[in-house]
C-alpha positions in Angstrom: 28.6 56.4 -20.7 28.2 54.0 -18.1 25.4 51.0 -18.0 24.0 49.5 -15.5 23.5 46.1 -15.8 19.5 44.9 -15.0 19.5 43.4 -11.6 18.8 39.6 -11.4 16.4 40.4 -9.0 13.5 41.8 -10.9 9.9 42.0 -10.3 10.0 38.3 -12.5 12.8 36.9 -9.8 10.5 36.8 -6.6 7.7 34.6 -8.2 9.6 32.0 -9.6 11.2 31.5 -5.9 7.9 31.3 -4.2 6.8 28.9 -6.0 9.4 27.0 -5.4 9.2 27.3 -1.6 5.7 26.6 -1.7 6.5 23.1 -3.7 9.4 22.2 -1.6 6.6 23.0 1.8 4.0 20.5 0.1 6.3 18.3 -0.3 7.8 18.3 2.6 4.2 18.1 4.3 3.1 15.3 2.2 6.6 13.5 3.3 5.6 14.0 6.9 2.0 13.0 6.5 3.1 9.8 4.7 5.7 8.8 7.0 3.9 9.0 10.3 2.2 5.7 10.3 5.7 4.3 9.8 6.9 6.5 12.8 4.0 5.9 14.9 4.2 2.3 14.4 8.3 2.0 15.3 7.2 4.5 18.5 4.0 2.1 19.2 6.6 -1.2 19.0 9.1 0.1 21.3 6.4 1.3 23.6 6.1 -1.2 27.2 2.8 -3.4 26.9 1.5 -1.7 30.2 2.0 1.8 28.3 0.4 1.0 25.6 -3.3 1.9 26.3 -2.0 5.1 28.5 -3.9 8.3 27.9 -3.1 11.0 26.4 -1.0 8.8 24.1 2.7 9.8 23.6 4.0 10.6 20.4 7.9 8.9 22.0 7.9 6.7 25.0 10.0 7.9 27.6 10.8 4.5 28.5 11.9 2.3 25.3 12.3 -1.2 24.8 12.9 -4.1 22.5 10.7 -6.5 24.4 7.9 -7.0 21.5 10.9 -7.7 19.2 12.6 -10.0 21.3 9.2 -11.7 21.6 8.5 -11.7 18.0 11.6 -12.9 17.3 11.3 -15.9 19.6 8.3 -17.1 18.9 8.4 -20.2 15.9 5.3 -19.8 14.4 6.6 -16.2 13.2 9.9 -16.9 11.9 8.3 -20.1 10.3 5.8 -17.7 8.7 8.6 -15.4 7.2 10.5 -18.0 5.7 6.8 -19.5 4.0 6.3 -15.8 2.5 9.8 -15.9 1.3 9.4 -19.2 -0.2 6.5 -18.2 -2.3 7.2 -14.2 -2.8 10.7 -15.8 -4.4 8.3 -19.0 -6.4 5.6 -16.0 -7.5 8.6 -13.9 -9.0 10.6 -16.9 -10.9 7.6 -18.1 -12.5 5.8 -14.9 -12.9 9.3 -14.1 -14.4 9.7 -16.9 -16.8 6.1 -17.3 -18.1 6.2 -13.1 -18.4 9.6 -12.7 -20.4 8.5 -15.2 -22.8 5.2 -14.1 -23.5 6.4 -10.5 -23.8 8.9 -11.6 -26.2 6.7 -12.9 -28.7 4.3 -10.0 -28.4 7.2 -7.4 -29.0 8.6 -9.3 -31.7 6.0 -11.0 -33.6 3.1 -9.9 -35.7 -0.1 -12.6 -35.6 -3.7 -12.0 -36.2 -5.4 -11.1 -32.9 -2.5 -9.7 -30.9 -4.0 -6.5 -30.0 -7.1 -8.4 -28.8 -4.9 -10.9 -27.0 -3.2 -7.7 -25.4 -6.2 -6.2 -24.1 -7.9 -9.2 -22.7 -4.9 -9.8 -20.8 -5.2 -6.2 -19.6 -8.9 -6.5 -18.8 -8.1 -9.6 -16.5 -6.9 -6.8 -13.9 -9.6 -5.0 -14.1 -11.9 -7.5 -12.4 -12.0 -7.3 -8.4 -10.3 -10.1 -6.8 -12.6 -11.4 -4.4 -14.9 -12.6 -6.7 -12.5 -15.0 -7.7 -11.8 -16.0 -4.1 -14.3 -18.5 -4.4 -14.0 -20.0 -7.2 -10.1 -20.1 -6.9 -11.0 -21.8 -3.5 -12.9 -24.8 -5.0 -10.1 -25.2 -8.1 -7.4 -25.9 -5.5 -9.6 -28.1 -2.9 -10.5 -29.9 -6.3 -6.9 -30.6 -7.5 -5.6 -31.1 -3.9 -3.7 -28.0 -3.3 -5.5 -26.2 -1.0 -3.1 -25.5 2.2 0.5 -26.0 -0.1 2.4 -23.0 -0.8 1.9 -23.9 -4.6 -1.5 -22.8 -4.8 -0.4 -19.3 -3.8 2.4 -19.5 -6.1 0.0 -20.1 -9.2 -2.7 -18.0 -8.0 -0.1 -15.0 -7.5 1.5 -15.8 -11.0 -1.8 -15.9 -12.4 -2.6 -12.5 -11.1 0.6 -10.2 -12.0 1.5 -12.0 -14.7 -0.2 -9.4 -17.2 1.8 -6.4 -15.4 4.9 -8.5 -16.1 3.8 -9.2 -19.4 3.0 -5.4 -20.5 6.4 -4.1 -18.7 8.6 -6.2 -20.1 6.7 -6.1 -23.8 7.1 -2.1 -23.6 11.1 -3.0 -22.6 12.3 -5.1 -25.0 10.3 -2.9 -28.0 12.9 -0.8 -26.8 15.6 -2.7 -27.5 16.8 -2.3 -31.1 15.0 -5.1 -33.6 18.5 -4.9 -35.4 19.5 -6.7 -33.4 17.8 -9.8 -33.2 18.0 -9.7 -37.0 21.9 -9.4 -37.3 22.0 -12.5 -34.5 19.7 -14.5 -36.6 22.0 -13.6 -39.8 25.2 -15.0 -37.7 22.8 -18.4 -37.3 21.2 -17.7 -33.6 18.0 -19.4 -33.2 15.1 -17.4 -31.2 16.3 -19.1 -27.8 19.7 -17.8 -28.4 18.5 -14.3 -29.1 16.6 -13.8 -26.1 19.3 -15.8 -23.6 22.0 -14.2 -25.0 20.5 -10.1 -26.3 17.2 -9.7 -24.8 17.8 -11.2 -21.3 21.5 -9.6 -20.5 20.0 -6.0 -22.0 16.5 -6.3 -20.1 18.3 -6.2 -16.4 16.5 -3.1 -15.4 13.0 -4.4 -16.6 13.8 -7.5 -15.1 14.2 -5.9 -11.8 11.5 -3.8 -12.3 8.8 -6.8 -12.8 10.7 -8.9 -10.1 10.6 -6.2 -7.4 7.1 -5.4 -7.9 5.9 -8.9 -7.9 8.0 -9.7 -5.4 6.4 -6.7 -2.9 2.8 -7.7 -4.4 3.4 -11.3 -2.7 4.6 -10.7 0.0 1.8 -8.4 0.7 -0.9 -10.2 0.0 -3.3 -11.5 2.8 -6.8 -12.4 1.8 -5.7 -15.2 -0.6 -3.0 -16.3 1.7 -5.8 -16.3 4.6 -8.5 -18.3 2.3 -6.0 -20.8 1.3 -3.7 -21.6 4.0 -5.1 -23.0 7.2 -2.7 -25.3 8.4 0.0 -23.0 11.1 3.1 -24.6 9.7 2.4 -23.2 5.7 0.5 -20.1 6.7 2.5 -16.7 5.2 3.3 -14.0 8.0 0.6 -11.5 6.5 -2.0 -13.5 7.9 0.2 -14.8 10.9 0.3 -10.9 12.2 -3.6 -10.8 11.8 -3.6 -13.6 14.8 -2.2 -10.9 17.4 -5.4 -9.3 17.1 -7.2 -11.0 20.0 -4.0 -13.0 21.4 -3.9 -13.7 25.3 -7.5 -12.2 25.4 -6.7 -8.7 23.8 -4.8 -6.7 21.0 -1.3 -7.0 21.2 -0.4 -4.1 19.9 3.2 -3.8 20.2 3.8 -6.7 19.0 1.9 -6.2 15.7 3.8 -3.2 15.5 6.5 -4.9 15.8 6.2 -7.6 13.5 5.0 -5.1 11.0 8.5 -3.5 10.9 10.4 -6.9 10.8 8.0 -8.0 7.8 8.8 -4.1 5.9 12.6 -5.0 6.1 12.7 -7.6 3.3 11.2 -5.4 1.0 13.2 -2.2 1.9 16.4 -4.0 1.7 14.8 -5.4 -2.0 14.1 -1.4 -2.6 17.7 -0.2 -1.7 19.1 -3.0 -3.8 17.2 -2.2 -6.9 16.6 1.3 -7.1 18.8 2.3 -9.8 17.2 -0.9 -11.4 13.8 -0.7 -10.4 13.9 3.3 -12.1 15.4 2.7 -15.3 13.0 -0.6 -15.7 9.8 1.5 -15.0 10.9 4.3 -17.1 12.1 2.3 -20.1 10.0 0.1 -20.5 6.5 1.5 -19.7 6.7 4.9 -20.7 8.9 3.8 -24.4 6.7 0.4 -24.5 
């Protein structure tokens, strides 16, 4: 007798490969959707000033060129406002870093009366809207004299991601074997020892994690950075790009365009550094923690 093998191609084969063409279409659309403005802005910077207003728009310029970056480029007050954001995106994410680890470290490791409380309070902090600190933020650093120094953004950002570095890296080290704090402390390690020497070097990936995202939260910012800095020399280049809007008389679009792109490239070279990193922190330590 001869049997014939049920073809692979049933009446169940069809629906599971729809569906999966229809994800992969979403997704694909969604991609598209989410990446214009990105497109649109590169076509926008390497579009000629006089070209600029032309209607109907193109979606490519026949005509490209580089002048808005060249401009950009040699202009002081923009390269002065890079290195400022850099200077305190870098400041935010060592002491956001430092204050974070530590505090995380006693909450992942240490029973006290009131923790929980403590832990949600610290959480509630995000919940309330940032500008209505703005003011009162504003008078505390005009009353201790740091109004227009890059410190008072540095300790204002810390202030404000500090309890998302605090719950990432408390959900990472949790995962991190207790044993082994305890068999260090056996061999004589003090505390200090066991987080420089076990926690630290085996909380890489939740380090990057918190470090990356505090790091693109800072250099992002722009209402603080405007309310704070007046003085040209210390301003951060989110607020310096906001001056194009009006400059020589009108809106220089190309060269906000183009100065948006420049400002993107420190945090996608941050992204493409840390991605491995930046996954395994995320997944490790928020969804174990």
């Amino acid at each position: 007798m001869v049997s014939i093998a049920p073809s692979r191609r049933g009446p169940g084969w069809r629906g599971p490969r729809r569906q999966t063409v229809v994800v992969y279409v979403l997704l694909t659309v969604v991609t598209l959707v989410a990446l214009f403005p990105l497109f649109w802005t590169l076509s926008t910077s390497l579009t000629p000033r006089e070209l600029v207003y032309q209607w109907p728009p193109k979606i490519w310029p026949s005509s490209p060129t580089l002048g808005a970056y060249t401009d950009i480029i040699g202009q002081r007050q923009f390269l002065v406002s890079f290195a400022n954001s850099f200077i305190v995106s870098v400041g935010t994410v060592v002491l956001s870093l430092v204050a974070g680890t530590l505090a995380a470290y006693r909450f992942a490791r240490s029973r006290f009366p009131g923790k929980n409380f403590i832990l949600f309070m610290l959480i509630a902090t995000t919940m309330i809207p940032g500008l209505s600190n703005l003011i009162p933020l504003y008078v505390l650093m005009r009353n201790i004299g740091l109004l227009n120094t890059h410190l008072a953004l540095i300790l204002i950002y810390t202030a404000s991601f500090l309890p998302l570095v605090v719950w990432l890296m408390k959900g990472f080290i949790e995962s991190i074997p207790e044993e082994l704090d305890e068999s260090a402390i056996i061999d004589g390690a003090s505390r200090w020892q066991v987080l420089i020497r076990i926690i630290l070097p085996l909380s890489g990936p939740g380090l990057a994690a918190a470090a990356t995202l505090t790091f693109v939260a800072a250099w992002n910012e722009f209402l603080v950075a405007l309310t704070m800095i007046q003085t040209p020399d210390q301003r951060t280049i989110q607020p310096t790009i906001q001056l194009f809007v009006g400059y020589y008389e009108q809106t220089e679009w190309t060269l906000i365009a183009a100065a948006t792109l420049i400002a993107c490239v420190p945090v996608v070279i941050l992204f493409l550094l840390l991605q491995r990193a930046l996954i395994a922190g995320l997944t490790a330590g928020a969804v174990k923690g």
